[in-house]
C-alpha positions in Angstrom: 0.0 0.0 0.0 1.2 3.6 -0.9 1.7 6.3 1.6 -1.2 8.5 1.4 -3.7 10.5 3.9 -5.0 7.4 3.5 -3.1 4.8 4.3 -0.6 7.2 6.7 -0.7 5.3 10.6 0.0 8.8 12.0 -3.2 11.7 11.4 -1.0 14.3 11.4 0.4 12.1 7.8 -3.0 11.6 7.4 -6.0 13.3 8.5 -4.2 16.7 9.2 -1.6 16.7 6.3 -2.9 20.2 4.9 -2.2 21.5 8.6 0.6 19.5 9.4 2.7 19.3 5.8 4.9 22.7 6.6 6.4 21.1 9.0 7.5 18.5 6.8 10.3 20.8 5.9 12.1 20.7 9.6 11.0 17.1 11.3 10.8 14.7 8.0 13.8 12.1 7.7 14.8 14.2 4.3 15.0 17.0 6.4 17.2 15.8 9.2 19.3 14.5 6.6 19.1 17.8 4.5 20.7 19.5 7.0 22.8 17.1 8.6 24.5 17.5 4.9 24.5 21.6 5.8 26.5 20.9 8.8 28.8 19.2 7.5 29.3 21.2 4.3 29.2 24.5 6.7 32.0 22.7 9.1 34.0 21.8 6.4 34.0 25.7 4.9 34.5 26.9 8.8 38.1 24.2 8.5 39.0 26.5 5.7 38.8 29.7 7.1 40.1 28.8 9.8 42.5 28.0 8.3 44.0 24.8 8.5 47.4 24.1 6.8 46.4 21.4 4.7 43.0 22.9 3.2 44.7 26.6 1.9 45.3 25.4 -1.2 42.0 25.0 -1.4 40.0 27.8 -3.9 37.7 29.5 -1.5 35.6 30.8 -4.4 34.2 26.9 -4.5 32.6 27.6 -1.5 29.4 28.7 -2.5 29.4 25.4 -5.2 29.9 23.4 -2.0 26.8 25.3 -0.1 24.9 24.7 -3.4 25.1 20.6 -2.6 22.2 21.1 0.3 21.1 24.2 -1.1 19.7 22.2 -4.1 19.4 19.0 -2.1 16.9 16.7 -3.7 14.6 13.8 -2.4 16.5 11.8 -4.9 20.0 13.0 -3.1 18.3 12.3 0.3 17.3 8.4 -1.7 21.0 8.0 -2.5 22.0 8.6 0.8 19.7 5.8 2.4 21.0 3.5 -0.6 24.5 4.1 0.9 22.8 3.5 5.1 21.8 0.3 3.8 25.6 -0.8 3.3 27.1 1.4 6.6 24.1 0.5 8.9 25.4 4.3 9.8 23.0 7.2 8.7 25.7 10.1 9.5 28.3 8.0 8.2 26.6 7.4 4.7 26.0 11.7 4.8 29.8 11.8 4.9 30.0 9.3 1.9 27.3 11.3 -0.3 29.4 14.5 0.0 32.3 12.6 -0.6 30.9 11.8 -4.0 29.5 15.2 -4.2 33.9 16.1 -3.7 34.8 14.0 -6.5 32.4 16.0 -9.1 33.9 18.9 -8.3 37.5 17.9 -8.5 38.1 17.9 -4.8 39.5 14.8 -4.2 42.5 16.2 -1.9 40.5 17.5 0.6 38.1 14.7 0.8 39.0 13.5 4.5 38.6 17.3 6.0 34.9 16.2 5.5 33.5 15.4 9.2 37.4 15.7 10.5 37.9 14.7 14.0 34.1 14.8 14.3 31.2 12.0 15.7 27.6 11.5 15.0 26.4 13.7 17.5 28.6 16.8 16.7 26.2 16.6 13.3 22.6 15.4 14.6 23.0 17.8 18.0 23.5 20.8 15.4 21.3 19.8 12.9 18.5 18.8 15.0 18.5 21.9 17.1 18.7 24.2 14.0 15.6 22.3 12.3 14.0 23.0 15.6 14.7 26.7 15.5 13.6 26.9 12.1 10.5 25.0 12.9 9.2 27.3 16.4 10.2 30.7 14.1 8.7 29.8 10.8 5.6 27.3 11.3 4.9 28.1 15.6 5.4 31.3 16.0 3.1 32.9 13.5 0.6 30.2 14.0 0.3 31.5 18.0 0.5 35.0 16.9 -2.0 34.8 15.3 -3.9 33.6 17.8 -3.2 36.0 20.6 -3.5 38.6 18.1 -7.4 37.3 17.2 -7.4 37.6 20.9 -6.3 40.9 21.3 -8.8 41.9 18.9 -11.7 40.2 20.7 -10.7 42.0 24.1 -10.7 45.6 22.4 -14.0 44.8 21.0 -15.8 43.7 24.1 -14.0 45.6 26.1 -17.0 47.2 27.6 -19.3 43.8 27.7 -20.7 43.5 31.2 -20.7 39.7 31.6 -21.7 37.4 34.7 -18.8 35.9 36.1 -19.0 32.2 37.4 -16.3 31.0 40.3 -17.0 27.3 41.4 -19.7 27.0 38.4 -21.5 29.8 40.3 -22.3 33.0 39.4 -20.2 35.4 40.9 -19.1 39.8 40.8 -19.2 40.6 37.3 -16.5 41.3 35.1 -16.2 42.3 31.3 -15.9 40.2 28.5 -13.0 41.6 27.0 -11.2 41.2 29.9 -11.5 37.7 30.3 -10.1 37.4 26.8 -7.3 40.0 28.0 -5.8 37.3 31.1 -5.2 34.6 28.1 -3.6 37.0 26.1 -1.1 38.6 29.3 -0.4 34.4 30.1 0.4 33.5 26.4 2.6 36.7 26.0 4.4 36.3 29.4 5.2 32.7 28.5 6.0 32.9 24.6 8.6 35.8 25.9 9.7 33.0 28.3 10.0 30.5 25.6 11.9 32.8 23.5 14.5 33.3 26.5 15.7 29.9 26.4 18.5 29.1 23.8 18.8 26.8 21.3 21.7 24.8 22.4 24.3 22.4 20.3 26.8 20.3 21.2 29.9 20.0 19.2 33.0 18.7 20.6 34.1 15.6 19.2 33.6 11.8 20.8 33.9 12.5 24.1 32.9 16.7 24.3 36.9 17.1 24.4 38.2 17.7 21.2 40.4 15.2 21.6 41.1 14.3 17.7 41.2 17.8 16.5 43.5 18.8 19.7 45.7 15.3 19.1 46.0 16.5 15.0 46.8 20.2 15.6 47.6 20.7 19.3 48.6 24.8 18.6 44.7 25.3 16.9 42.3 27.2 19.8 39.4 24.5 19.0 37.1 25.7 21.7 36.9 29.5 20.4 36.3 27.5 17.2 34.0 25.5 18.0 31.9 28.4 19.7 32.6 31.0 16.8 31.0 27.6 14.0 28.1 26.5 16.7 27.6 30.3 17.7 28.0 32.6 15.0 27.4 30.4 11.8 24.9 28.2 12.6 23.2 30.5 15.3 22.7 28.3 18.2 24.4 28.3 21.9 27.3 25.9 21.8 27.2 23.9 25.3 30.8 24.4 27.0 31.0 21.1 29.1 29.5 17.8 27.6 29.6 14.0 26.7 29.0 12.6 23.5 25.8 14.4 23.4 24.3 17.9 24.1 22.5 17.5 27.7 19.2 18.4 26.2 18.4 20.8 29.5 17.6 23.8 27.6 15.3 21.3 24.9 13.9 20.1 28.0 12.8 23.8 29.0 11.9 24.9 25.5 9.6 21.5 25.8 8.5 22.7 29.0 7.4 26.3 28.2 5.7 24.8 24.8 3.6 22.1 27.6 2.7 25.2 29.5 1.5 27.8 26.7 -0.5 24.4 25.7 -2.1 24.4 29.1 -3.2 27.8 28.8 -5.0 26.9 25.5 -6.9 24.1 27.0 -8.1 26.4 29.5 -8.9 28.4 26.6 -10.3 25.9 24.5 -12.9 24.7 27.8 -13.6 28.2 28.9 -14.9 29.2 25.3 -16.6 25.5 25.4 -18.5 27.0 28.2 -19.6 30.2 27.0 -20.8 28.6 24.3 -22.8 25.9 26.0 -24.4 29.0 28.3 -25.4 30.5 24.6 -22.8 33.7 25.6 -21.5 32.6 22.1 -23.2 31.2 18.5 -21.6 30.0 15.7 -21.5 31.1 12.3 -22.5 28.7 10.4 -21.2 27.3 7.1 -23.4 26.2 4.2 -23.6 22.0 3.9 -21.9 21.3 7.3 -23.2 18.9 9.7 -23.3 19.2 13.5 -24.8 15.9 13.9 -25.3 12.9 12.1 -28.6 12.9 14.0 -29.3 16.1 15.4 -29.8 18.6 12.6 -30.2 21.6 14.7 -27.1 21.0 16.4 -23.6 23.4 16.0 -21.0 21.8 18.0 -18.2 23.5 19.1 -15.6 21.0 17.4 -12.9 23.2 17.3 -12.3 23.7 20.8 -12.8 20.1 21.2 -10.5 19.1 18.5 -7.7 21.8 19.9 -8.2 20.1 23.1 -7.5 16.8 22.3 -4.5 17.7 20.2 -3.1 19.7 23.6 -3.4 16.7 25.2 -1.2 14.8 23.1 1.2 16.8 22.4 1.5 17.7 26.1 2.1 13.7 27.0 4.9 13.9 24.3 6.4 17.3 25.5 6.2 15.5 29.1 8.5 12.7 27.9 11.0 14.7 25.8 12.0 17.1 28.5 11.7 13.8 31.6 13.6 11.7 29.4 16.4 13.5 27.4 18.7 15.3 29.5 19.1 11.7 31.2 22.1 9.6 29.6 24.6 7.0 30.8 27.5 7.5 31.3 29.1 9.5 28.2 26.5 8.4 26.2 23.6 5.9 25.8 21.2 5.7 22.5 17.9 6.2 24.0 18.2 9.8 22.9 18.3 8.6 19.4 15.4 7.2 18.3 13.5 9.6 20.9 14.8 12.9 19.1 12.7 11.4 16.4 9.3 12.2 17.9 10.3 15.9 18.4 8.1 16.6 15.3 5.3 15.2 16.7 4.5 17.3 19.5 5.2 20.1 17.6 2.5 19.0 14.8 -0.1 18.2 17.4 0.2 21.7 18.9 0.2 23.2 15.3 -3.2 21.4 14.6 -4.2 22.2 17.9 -3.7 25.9 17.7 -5.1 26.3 14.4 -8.3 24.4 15.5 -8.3 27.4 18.2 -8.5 30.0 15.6 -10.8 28.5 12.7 -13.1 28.1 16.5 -12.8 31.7 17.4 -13.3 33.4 14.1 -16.8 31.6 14.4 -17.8 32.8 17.4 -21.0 35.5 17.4 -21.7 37.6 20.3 -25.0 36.9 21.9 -25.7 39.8 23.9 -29.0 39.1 25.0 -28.2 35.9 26.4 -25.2 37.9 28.2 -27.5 40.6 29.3 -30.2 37.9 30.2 -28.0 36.4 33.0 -27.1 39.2 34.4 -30.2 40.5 34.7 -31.4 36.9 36.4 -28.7 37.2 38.9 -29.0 40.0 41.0 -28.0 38.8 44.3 -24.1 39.5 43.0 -24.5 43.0 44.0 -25.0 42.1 47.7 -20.9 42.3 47.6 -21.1 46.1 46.0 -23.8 47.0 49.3 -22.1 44.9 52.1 -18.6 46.7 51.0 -20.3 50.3 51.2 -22.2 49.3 54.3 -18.7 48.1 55.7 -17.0 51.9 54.2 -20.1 53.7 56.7 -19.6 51.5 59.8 -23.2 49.5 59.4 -23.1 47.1 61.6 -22.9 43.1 60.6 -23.6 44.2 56.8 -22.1 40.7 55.4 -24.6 38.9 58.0 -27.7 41.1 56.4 -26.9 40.4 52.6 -26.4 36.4 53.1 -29.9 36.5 54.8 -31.2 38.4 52.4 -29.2 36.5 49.1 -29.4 32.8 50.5 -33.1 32.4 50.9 -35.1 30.8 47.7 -37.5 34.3 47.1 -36.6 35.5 43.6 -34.0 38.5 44.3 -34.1 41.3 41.9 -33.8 44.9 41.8 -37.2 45.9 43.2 -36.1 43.2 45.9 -32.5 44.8 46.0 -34.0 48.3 46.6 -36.8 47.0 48.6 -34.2 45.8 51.5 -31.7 48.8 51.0 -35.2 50.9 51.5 -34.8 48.8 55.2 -31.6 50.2 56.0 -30.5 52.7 58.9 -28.7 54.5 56.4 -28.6 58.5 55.0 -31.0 59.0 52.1 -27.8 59.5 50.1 -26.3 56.3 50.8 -29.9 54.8 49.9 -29.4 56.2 46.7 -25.5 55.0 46.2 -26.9 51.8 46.8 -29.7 51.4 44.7 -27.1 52.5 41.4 -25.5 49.1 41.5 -26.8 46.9 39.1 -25.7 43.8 37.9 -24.9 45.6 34.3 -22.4 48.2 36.3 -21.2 46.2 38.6 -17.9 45.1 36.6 -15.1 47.0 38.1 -12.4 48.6 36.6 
């Protein structure tokens, strides 16, 4: 059976492709071997400005013919480099053996073996992968969740001055205003995207051990630590780690991970708060000609966005859970668990890119219902008895918290004639009366 959405085990290969395919470009095994080729290519230019001894014969205006090998790297390049795994059992080491070839057609057979010098595996996947990653969060997640707090943004300007009932315990509760309820999602996502953003995007590169033990061993007079931080640093744009094994220590991936699990929490809360509103009618949806909200039900709208962005959180969460537990934990110098985990990376990402698209295609259909808004407020007046017990408090009336849960807490019908009724009851200045009997439900929202 041929891959297709059909036929794909995962749905974000399937189902979600259209969503998902961008990131095809930074997680896919053509990428990661895409750009384990522009590692090495980029290391072995680095080699020859350095310069070595060895490599300054060589013509530095080839340079750009060398980036041109994963500049125009083809599927059918990234083919020929698993025909050459399938001999080495060795995926970095067939890379190495690809650009070799890639040498020879350019006539640069003498410098062939400067091409991964004094290098190992993980000097190339801990660049590569961290770089694809980078690309990935800047290119495919960052405008995705910008554009989501900025619909958000949008939504709190416009209902900025939306008196709505609050609910605390499922209960109703002081009022508030619609717009700023929308306003505490978008403070959390921009305080925690600014905290994602502080984290770096850290590499290892130091050779078999972290030591630079061949390239010391080969040329003992070379400064390979400023090296390695000016190649790790300033040409590939990541944080080189200082002290390491084999491998990077994943801590900062783990906190990247971590800071991605938490902006996801904030969207499930998200997702279930607008669930709610819409449930309690605050909210329609616009509706799209031909779509079904039930197979049986045909009045029904659900709210399947939310739901699906849920879901999606979920999973990805469970995965972002694992990556940071499980990565920054190795034997020794090195174990290989990392490997085939560093895999998955793609996955979480894709879930939350589904996820947080489902968000936004959910809250470009949502349609104020004002009446329904109003409606409840109007049915709940008993949330003023707050506003009168805290003026009764300001004036020194005696026991005024006692008076409004009598008042509040028995089953008569409370309104505003009821409200005014029992402020009409109070020992209290004519004025005050009047302060009192201003507080409605509608104005009650603070500032």
């Amino acid at each position: 059976m041929m891959l297709t959405s059909l036929s794909a085990i995962s749905p974000i290969d399937g189902r979600y492709r259209n969503t998902t395919a961008e990131l095809a470009n930074y997680f896919s095994e053509y990428a990661l071997i895409k750009y384990r080729v522009f590692v090495e290519i980029e290391y072995f230019i680095a080699l020859v400005e350095y310069p070595l001894p060895q490599l300054q014969q060589f013509d530095k205006t080839l340079s750009e013919k060398l980036r041109d090998i994963y500049r125009n790297f083809s599927e059918a390049d990234a083919e020929s480099i698993k025909e050459i795994e399938k001999t080495t059992n060795h995926d970095v080491k067939a890379v190495e053996y690809f650009i070799k070839k890639e040498f020879d057609k350019l006539s640069l057979e003498p410098f062939k073996e400067f091409i991964h010098f004094g290098l190992t595996s993980q000097d190339i996947n801990n660049t590569a992968i961290p770089y694809t990653f980078k690309l990935a969060i800047n290119n495919s997640y960052y405008p995705a969740i910008n554009e989501l707090v900025n619909t958000l943004k949008n939504y709190a300007r416009e209902w900025d001055q939306i008196p709505m009932l609050a609910h605390t315990h499922g209960q109703p509760a002081s009022p508030t205003r619609l717009g700023k309820e929308i306003q505490v999602f978008v403070e959390r996502l921009e305080g925690q995207l600014q905290q994602l953003k502080s984290v770096s995007y850290s590499a290892k590169f130091g050779g078999a051990t972290g030591n630079f033990n061949a390239h010391h061993i080969a040329y003992p007079g070379k400064d390979w630590k400023a090296f390695g931080n000016h190649f790790v640093n300033d040409v590939l744009g990541l944080s080189r780690s200082q002290f390491t094994t084999q491998i990077e220590h994943y801590d900062n991936f783990a906190a990247q991970c971590d800071a991605l699990k938490r902006i996801n929490n904030i969207l499930i809360d998200l997702d279930r708060d607008m669930w709610t509103y819409i449930s309690m009618n605050y909210f329609k949806q616009k509706i799209k000609a031909g779509e079904v909200g039930s197979s049986a039900m045909p009045h029904k709208v659900n709210p399947i966005d939310f739901e699906n962005s849920e879901g999606n959180l979920g999973i990805a969460n469970a995965l972002f859970e694992h990556l940071a537990a499980k990565l920054p934990i190795s034997r020794l110098q090195r174990d290989l668990t990392d490997s085939t985990v560093l895999r998955n990376i793609g996955v979480p990402v894709a879930h939350t890119l589904i996820a947080i698209k489902s968000t936004v295609k959910g809250l470009n259909k949502l349609l104020l219902n004002k009446e329904a808004i109003s409606a409840d407020l109007e049915a709940n007046w008993p949330v003023v008895a707050e506003a009168i017990q805290t003026i009764l408090r300001r004036e020194g009336y005696p026991n005024p918290y006692e008076a409004l849960k009598d008042l509040t807490r028995t089953n008569q019908q409370i309104n505003g004639h009821t409200i005014a009724a029992f402020v009409d009851t109070l020992d209290i200045s004519d004025a005050i009366k009047q302060e009192l009997k201003q507080i409605t439900p509608l104005n009650y929202t603070g500032i």
